[in-house]
N, C-alpha and C positions, 0 to 999 in steps of 0.2 A: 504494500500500500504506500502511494505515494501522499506527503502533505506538506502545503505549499502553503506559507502565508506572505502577501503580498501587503507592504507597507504604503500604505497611502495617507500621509502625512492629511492633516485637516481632512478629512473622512472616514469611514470606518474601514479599518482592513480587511483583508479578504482571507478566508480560510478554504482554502481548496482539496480533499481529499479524490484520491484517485485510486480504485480500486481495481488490482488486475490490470492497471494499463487501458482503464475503459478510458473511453473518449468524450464522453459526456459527465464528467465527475458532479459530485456535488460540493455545491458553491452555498458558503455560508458567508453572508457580507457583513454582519453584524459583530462581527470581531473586533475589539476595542482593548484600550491600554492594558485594560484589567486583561481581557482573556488571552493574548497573544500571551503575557508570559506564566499566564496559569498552563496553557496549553502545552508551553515550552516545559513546563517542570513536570507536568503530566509525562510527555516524552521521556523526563530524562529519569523519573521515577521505574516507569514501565518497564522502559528499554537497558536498564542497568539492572532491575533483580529478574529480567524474561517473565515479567507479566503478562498473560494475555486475553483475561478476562475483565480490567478496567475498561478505559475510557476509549481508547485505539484499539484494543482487541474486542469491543464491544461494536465500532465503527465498520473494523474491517468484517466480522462475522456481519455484515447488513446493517444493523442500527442507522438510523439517520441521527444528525444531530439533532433536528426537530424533537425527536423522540424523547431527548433531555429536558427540553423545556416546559412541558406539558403538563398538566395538571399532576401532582403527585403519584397519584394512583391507575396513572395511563402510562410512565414512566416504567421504561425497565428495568426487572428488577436486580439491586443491586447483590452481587456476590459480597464475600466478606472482603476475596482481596480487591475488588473496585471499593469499599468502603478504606480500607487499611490504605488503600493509595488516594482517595481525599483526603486524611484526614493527614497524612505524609506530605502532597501537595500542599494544603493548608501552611505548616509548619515549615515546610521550605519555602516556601512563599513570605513566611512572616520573616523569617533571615535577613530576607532583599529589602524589609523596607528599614527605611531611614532612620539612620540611630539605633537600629536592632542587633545587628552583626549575627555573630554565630550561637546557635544553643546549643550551651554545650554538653546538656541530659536531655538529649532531645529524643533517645529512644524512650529515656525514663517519662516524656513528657508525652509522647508518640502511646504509649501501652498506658498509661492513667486515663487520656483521652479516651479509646478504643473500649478502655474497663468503663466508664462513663455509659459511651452511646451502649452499651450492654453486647459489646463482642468480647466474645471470652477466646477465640482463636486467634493468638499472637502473630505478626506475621516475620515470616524466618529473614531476618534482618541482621547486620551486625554490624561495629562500628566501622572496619573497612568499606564495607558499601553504603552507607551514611555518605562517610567522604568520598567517594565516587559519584555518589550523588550530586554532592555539594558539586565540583568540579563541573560535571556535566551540565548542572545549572549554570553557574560559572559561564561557558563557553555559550552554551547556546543563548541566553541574555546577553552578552558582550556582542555574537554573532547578528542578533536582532536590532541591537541597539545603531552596529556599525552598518548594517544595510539599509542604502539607498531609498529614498521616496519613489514609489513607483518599482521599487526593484522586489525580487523574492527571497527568502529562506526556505528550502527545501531540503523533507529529512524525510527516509523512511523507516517503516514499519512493518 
């Protein structure tokens, strides 16, 4: 699966997934500041512990993205490890903003959350791939940030 996000300074960017090489992908235009780099840490989430039942393996098995937006209970439904990687995104997310820096029990803070929303299956995590994490963040946020108006980021899945 291929996904494309095109940076269009003063309007919304573009999120383009392409499945199989189809020719007609789907085009989701309502990608904004917030979602490119939730999207991006979704990616580096996924694709560093071989997820592939979140947010891109839910995509590429069919899902539309529409399918996320919808009324709660018309929504698909979520696995534990698409829950374990929001709540993962979330937390690497909160890193990036300002004045935040790094957490540094942030599995410890990753597993209280997860004990909270009432998921009792841990997901198989550990501090080296935390930091792989972080890194992959890292790159692909610096990647978006240095790409052109009008130009793309493409990465697949």
């Amino acid at each position: 699966m291929q996904i494309t996000f095109k940076k269009r300074n003063n309007k919304s960017h573009i999120l383009q997934i392409t499945l199989n090489g189809d020719q007609t992908p789907t085009i989701w235009q309502r990608s904004d500041n917030f979602f490119v780099p939730h999207d991006l840490v979704h990616y580096a989430v996924e694709t560093t512990l071989g997820y592939t039942d979140s947010f891109y393996g839910l995509l590429k098995a069919g899902h539309s993205i529409e399918s996320f937006e919808g009324p709660r209970e018309q929504r698909p439904t979520l696995s534990t490890e698409a829950i374990n990687t929001e709540m993962m995104v979330g937390l690497f997310l909160q890193e990036q903003m300002p004045g935040q820096g790094k957490i540094d029990n942030l599995l410890e803070v990753l597993f209280d959350q997860l004990q909270v929303a009432g998921i009792t299956t841990m997901p198989m995590i550990n501090d080296t791939q935390v930091e792989l994490i972080r890194n992959e963040v890292e790159r692909l946020l610096k990647s978006w940030k240095m790409t052109a108006d009008g130009e793309s980021l493409t990465l697949f899945f």
